[in-house]
C-alpha positions in Angstrom: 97.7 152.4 216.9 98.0 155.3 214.9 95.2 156.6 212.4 95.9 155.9 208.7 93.4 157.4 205.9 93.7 155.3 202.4 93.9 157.8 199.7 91.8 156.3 196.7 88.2 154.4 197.1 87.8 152.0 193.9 88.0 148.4 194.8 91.5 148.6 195.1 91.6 150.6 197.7 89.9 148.0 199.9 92.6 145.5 198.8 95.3 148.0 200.0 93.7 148.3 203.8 93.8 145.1 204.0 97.6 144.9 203.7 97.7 148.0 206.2 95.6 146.3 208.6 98.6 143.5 209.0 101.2 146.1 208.2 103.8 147.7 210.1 106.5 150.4 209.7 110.2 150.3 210.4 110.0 151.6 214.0 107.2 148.7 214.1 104.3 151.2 214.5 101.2 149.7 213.9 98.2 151.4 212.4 94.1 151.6 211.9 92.2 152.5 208.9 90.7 155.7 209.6 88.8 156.0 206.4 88.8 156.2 202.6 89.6 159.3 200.1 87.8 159.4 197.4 89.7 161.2 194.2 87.3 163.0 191.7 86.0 160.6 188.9 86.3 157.6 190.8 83.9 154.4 191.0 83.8 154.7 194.7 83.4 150.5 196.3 84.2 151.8 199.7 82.2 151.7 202.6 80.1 155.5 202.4 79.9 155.6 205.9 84.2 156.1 206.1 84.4 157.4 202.3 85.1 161.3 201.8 86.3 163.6 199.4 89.9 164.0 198.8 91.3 167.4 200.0 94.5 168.2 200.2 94.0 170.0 203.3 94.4 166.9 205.0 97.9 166.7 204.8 97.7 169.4 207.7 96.0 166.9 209.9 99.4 166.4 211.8 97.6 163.1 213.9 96.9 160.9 210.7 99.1 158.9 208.3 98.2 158.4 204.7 99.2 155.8 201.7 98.2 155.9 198.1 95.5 153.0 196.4 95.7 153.9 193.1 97.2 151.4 190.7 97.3 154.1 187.4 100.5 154.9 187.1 99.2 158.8 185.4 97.4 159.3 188.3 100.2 157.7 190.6 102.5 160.7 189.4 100.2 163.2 189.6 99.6 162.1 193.6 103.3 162.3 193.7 103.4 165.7 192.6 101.7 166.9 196.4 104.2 165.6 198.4 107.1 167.7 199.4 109.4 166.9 201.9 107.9 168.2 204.5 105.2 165.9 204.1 107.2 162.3 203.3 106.8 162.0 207.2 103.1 161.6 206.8 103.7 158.5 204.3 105.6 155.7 206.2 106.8 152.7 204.3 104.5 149.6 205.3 105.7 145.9 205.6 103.2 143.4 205.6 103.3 141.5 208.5 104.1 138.0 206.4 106.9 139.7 204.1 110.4 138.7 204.3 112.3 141.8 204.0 116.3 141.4 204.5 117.9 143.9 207.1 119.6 145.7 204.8 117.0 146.9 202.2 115.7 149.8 201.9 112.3 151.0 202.2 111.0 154.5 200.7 108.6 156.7 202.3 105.2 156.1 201.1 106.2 152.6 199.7 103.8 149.4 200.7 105.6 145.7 200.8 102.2 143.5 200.3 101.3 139.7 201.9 104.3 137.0 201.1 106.6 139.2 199.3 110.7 139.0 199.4 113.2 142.2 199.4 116.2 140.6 199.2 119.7 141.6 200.7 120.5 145.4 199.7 118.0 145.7 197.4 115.9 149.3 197.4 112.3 149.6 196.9 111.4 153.1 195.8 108.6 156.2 197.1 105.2 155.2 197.0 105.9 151.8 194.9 103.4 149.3 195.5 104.1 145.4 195.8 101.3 143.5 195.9 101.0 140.2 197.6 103.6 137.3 196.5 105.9 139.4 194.8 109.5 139.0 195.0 112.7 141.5 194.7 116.3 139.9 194.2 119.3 141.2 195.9 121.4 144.2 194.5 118.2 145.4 192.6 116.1 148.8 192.7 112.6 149.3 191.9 112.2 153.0 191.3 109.4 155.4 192.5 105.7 155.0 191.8 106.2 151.4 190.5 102.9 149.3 190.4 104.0 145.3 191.2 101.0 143.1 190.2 100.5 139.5 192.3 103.4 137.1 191.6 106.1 139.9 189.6 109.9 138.6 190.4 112.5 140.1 189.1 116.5 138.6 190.1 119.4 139.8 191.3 120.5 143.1 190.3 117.6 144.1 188.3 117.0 148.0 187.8 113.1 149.2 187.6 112.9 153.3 186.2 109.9 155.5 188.3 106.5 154.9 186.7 106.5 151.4 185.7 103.4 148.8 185.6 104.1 145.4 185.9 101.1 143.1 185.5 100.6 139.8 186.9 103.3 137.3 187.0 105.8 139.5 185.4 109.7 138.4 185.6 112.8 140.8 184.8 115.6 138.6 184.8 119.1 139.1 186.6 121.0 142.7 185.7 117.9 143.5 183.8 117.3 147.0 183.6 113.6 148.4 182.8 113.6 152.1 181.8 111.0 154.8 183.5 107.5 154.9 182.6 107.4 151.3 181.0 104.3 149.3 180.7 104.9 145.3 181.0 101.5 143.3 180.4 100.9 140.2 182.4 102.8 136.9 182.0 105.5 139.1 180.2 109.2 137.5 181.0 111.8 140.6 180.5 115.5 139.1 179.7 116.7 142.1 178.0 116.7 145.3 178.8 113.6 147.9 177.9 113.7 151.3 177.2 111.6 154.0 178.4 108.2 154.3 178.1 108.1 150.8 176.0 104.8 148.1 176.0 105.7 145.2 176.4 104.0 141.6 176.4 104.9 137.9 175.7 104.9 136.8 172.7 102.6 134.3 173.0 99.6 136.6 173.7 100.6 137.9 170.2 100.3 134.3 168.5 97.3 134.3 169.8 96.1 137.4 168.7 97.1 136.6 165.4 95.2 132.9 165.2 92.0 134.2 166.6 92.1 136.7 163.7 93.1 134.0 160.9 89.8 131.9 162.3 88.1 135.1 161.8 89.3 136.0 158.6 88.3 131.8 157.8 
């Protein structure tokens, strides 16, 4: 077992040991949670007893492993921002013990495949993305660096996901879709056309909905 420290402590971060508790990297290391990092402004749910303050110093700590919690994708960059090469060796790619993950994807440093997910024949899941549990990733497509993958996101074959990108839950990007960096996609949100950079995007029925509630107001 090799130690592994969960960098974030919001409730999140208990989610995300959980999944590195079952999880296991491509040389089929396994590996323990040693304890949470807490990040400055945080509403810390961890246990105190394993919760300390985040110092980057710890990435000299040659013995311990370390993967991001932290669903913001602001903050996500930020985090990004420390590591350097030299340090991508301290941030394996996990794989959920229950994930179906085809032989010839690829798996970024630093990137965690979730409970029940799919990564499907040549398809490449960037640096420190996050899938959460049930997701699914068609062949031929890319998710891009410091993605966020709510519960139950599927996107088809040949899809293209820029760095940055929140998906909420149950998201879909349709085949040969292509999702531009830094986009926001609310939950329930089907994508089949492509979206620029740095776009919100939600389903148009939330909006109806928006819009009667406010007629009934106005009423």
């Amino acid at each position: 077992m090799t130690d592994i420290f969960i960098i974030g402590a919001e409730k999140f971060a208990l989610e995300v040991a959980s999944y590195v508790e079952c999880a296991r990297s491509p040389d089929r290391k396994q590996f323990k949670v040693a304890g949470f990092l807490s990040l400055e402004g945080e509403l810390v749910a961890t246990p105190g007893a394993r919760t300390v303050t985040f110092k980057r110093s710890w990435f000299h700590d040659r013995a311990a492993a370390f993967v991001f919690a932290v669903s913001d994708p602001a903050r996500r960059a930020v985090m990004r921002s420390w590591i350097g090469p030299e340090l991508r060796d301290r941030f394996p790619p996990l794989v959920h013990e229950t994930a179906n993950v085809a032989c010839s994807a690829r798996i970024a440093p630093g990137a965690l495949v979730g409970p029940f997910c799919r990564v499907g024949v040549n398809a490449v899941i960037g640096a420190f993305t996050i899938l959460n549990y049930q997701c699914g990733v068609g062949h031929h497509s890319r998710i891009g660096e410091r993605v966020f993958l709510a519960p139950g996101f599927q996107c088809g074959n040949s899809a293209v996901v820029g760095d940055g990108c929140f998906f909420g839950l149950s998201c879909v990007v349709c085949p040969s879709v292509a999702v531009g960096p830094e986009a926001h996609v609310l939950a329930g949100t089907c994508l089949t056309e492509n979206l620029a950079s740095g776009m919100l995007a939600f389903s148009s029925s939330r909006m109806k909905s928006i819009q009667r509630t406010d007629i009934y107001v106005q009423q």
